[in-house]
N, C-alpha and C positions, 0 to 999 in steps of 0.2 A: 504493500500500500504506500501511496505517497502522500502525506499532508500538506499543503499549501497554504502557508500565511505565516505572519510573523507574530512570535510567541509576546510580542508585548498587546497584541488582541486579547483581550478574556475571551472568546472563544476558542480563539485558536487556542490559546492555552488550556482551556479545559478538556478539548479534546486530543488534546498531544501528552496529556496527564492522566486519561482515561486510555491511553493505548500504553501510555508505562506501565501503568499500575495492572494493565492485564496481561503483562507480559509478550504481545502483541508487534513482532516487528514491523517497520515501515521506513522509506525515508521521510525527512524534511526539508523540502524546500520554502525558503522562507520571503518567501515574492511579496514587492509590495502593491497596490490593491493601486499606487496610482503609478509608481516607477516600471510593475512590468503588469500593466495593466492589458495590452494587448495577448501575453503569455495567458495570464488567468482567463481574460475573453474565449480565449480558442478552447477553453474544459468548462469555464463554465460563464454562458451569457450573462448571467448578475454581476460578471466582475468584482464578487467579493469572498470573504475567504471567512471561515474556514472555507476549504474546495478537499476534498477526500479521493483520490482515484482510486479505485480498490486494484486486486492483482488480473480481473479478467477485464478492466480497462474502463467499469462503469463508474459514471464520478455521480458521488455525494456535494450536494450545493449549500447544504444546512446544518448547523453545532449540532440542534437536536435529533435532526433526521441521521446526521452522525454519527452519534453517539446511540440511537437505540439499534443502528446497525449493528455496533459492534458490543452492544449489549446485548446480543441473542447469537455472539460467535464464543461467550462464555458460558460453564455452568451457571443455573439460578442461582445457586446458591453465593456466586461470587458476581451477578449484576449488582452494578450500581445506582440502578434504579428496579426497586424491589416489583415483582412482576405480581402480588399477588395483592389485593385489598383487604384492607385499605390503606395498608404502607406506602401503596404505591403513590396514590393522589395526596396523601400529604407530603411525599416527598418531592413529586409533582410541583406540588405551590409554593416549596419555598425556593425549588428551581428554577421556578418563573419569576419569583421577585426577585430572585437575585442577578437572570438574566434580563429582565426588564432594566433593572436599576442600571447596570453598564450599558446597555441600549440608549438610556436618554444619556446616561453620562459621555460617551459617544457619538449623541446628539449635538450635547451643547459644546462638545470640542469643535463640531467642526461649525458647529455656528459660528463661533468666537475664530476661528481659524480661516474660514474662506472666505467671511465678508468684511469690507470695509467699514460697514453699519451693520451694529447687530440688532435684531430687533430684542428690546428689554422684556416686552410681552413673552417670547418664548422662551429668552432666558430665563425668567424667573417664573416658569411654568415647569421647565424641567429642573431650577434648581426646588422646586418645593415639589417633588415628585420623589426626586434624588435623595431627599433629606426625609419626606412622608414614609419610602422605601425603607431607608437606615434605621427609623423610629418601627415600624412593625416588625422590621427582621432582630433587632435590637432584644424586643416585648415579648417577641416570639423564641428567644433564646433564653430569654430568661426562666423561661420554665425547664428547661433541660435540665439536667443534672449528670449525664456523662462528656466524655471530650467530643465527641461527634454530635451533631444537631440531633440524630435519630438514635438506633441502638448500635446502629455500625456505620464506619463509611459510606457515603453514599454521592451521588451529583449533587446532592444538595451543598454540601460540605466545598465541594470543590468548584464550584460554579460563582457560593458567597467569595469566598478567599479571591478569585482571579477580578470578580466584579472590584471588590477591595480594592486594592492593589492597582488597578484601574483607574477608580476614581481618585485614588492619592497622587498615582503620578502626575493623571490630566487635569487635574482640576485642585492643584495644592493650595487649604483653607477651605477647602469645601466640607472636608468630613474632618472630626478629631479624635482622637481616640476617649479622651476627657469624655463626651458625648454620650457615646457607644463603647463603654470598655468592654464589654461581654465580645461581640461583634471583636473588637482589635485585639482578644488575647483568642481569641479561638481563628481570627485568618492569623496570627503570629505562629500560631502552632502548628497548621496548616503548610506554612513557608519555609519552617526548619525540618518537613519530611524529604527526603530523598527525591520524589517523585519531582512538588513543586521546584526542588532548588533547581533540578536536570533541567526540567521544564522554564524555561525564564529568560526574559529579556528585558533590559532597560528601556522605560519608554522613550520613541524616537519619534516627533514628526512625521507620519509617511512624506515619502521623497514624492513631490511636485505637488504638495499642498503648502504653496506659498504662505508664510506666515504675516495675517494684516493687523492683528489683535494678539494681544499675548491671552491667553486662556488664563 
């Protein structure tokens, strides 16, 4: 398999950490979405990444269509999103807000990045989105009581930590740890596994998205 995109995406990263953690070989190439934008075009028309080729040549265009791909090239007992209910749909939801939350944060990067004028209306729609997000995942952690969100690893776990990590690099002052300490010691512990350290990139700019706004 090859995966396509650069590990400072929280997708790409979740799903380049969901192919460690299964053992799972593949290469990486780490194309950028605007420097080799014609490359990504020719596998997959969205022009954005993750992009997934498997080994008989069919390409994956989507994290989560991704990721339940190669969630059903494992035993049950070792998927990361639990196949049975109701585990499954709560592990579900907090995969979605914590892919949601990097989606707008994501947003307001390139708001802040490709226009001269940003409009204040959307930025401050998705930063109280971003922050509404951090507060439920925050509330909803606090009833835990083991090191993982659920009773074991799962996407949930790994999905918060990259969204994390995400919004720190791109948008630094936006989130604190002061805030949300539950949230910032559990992606901390998340970041000193094996799997995330492998997995990782420092956030860069993608190459041809002129900078007009500092984020």
């Amino acid at each position: 398999m090859i995966l396509i995109g650069q590990y400072d995406s929280p997708f790409v990263r979740r799903v380049g950490i969901a192919l460690r953690l299964y053992g799972l070989p593949f290469e990486h190439r780490p194309w950028s979405v605007f420097g080799d934008a014609d490359a990504i075009r020719a596998l997959n028309p969205l022009m954005r990444v993750p992009t997934l080729v498997l080994d008989d040549g069919f390409v994956l265009t989507d994290s989560h269509m991704i990721l339940d791909h190669l969630d059903g090239l494992v035993p049950e007992a070792a998927a990361l999103f639990p196949r049975a209910e109701p585990a499954r749909h709560r592990v579900l939801k907090i995969t979605t807000l914590a892919t949601g939350l990097a989606e707008k944060a994501v947003s307001l990067f390139y708001e802040r990045r490709l226009h001269d004028v940003t409009s204040p209306v959307w930025e401050a729609r998705c930063a109280l989105q971003i922050g509404s997000v951090l507060d439920a995942l925050e509330g909803d952690l606090a009833a835990r009581t083991g090191p993982f969100w659920f009773d074991a690893l799962t996407h949930a776990d790994i999905a918060c930590a990259c969204a994390l990590r995400f919004v720190q690099a791109a948008h630094p002052g936006l989130w604190t740890a002061q805030r949300h300490p539950r949230l910032a010691k559990h992606a901390a512990m998340m970041e000193q596994t094996a799997a995330f350290s492998e997995i990782h990139q420092e956030f860069n700019a993608p190459a041809g998205a002129t900078s007009r706004q500092s984020p």
